[in-house]
N, C-alpha and C positions, 0 to 999 in steps of 0.2 A: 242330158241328165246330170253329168257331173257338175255341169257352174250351177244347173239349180238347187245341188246340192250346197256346193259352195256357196251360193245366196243366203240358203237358210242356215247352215253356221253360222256367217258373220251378223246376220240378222238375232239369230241366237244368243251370241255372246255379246250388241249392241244389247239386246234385253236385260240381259243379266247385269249388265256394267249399267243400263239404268236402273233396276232393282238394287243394287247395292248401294249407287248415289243415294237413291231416295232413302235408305235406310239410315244410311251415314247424315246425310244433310239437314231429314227433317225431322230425325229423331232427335231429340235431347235431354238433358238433364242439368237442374241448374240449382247450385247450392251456393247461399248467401251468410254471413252471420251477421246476428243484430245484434251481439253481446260477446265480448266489447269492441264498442268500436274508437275508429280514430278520435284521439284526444284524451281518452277518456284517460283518472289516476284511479289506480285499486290500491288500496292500503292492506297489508299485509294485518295489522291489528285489525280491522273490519275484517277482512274476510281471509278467514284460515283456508277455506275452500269455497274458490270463486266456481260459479256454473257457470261453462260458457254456452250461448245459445247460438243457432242456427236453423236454417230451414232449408227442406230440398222438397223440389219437383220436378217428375220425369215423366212424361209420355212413352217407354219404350224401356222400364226395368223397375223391378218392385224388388228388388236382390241389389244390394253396394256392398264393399268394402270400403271403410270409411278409416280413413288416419286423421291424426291430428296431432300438429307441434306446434310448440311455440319458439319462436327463431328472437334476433338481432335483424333477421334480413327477413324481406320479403319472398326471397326465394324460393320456387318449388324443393322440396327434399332437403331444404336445412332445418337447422334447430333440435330440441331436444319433443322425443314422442310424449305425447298424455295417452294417447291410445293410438296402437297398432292393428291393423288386419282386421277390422271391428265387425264383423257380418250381421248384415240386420234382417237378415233370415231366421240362424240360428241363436239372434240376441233381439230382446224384445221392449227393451227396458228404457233405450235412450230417447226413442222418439216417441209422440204421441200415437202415431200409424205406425205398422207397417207398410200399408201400400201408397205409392206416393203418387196416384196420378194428380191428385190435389195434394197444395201445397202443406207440407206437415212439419211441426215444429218440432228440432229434437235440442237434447241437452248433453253438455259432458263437466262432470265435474273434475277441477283443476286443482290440486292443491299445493297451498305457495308455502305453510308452513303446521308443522303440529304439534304436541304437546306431551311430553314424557312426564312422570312426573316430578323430574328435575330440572326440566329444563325446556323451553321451546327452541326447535330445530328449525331453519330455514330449508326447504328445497329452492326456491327460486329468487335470484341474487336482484337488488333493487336494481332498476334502472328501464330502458325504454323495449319492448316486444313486439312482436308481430303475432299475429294465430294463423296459421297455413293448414287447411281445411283440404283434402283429397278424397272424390269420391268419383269410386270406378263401380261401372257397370255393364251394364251395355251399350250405354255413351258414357263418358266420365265428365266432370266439372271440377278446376281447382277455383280457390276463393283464400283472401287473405283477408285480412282487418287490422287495423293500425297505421303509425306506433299507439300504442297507447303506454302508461309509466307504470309502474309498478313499485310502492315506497313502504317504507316502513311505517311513516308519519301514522299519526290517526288523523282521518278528515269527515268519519262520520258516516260514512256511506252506509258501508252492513247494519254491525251491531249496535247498539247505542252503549251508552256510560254503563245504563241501567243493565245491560244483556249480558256487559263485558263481568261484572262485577262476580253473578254463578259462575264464571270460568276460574276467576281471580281466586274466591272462594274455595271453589272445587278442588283448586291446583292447591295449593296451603294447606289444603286438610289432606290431603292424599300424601303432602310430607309430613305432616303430624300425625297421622296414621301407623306410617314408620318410625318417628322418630319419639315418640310421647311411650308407647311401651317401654323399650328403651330407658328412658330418662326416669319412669318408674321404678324398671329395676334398681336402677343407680342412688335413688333417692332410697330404696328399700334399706340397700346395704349399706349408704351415711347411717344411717338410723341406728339399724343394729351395731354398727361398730363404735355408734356412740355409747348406747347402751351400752357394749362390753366393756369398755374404756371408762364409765363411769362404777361398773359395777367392779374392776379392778382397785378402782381410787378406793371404792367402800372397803375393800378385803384389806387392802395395805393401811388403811387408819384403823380398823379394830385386828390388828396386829397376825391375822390370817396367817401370810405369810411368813411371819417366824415361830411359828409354834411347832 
């Protein structure tokens, strides 16, 4: 009675240790980006805010935590975040699905620089990137893409001549906005102080002043 006990223990726990295999081995999840990839130049004038795209499918989790950096290296966990802890449960926005047993296309916008209105600010320094993609589930998948460049240059990609021009526009009036009140004032009070000054000259030639 006891080895047949002992039979069906180790028999037990070989079941269990195949059920776990199977779960681990033929479950997966696999996340790719198609944007941007290796080679590619982003021009900071084209695109203030690059989207990066990617796609993920999983047989075995419709729930991820999803990060995203962009590094110098390819390496897992370097680089600076675009987004942290991303849950595509309680966030709905990035991808086309939520559920990924088919493959589904999501997005995240990047941005390299923006616009005050005195001034445009760089977040992201020119030179060569990686995008390093983490997504945890219930199996996890990492995925990188690159280098690709990142320059200030214009080479045309995003916006055109025609697009940039509203921005150019925009930015100019938004300082003229503050500054042309202003310059109003100031011309108010040339004016008047001319006036005053002229109307003194009249007082001191028909002898005003010493009577």
């Amino acid at each position: 009675m006891i080895k047949f006990v002992r039979k069906m223990k180790i028999k037990l726990l070989f079941l269990l240790f195949l059920l776990f295999l199977s779960i681990n081995v033929f479950s997966s999840t696999d996340v790719n980006i198609i944007d941007p990839l290796q080679g590619a130049i982003i021009s900071k004038i084209d695109y203030h805010i690059y989207e990066i795209g990617y796609t993920i499918i999983s047989d075995d989790s419709n729930s991820f935590i999803i990060d995203i950096n962009y590094s110098t290296t390819n390496s897992q966990g370097t680089g600076t975040p675009i987004i942290s802890d991303y849950n595509t449960i309680t966030n709905f926005d990035m991808c086309q699905e939520n559920t990924f047993e088919d493959l589904v296309i999501c997005g995240q916008n990047w941005t390299l620089r923006y616009r005050t209105p005195f001034a445009i600010m760089d977040i992201v320094d020119e030179g060569d990137y990686y995008i390093l993609i983490n997504v945890q589930g219930n199996s996890s998948d990492f995925y990188y893409s690159g280098p690709f460049e990142i320059t200030n240059d214009y080479i045309g990609q995003g916006y055109t001549k025609e697009d940039l021009s509203p921005i150019t526009i925009d930015f100019i009036g938004s300082i003229l906005a503050n500054i042309v009140p202003s310059l109003g004032i100031i011309v108010v009070l040339i004016i008047l102080l001319i006036c005053i000054g002229k109307l003194i000259t009249m007082l001191e030639e028909i002898g005003f002043f010493n009577r």
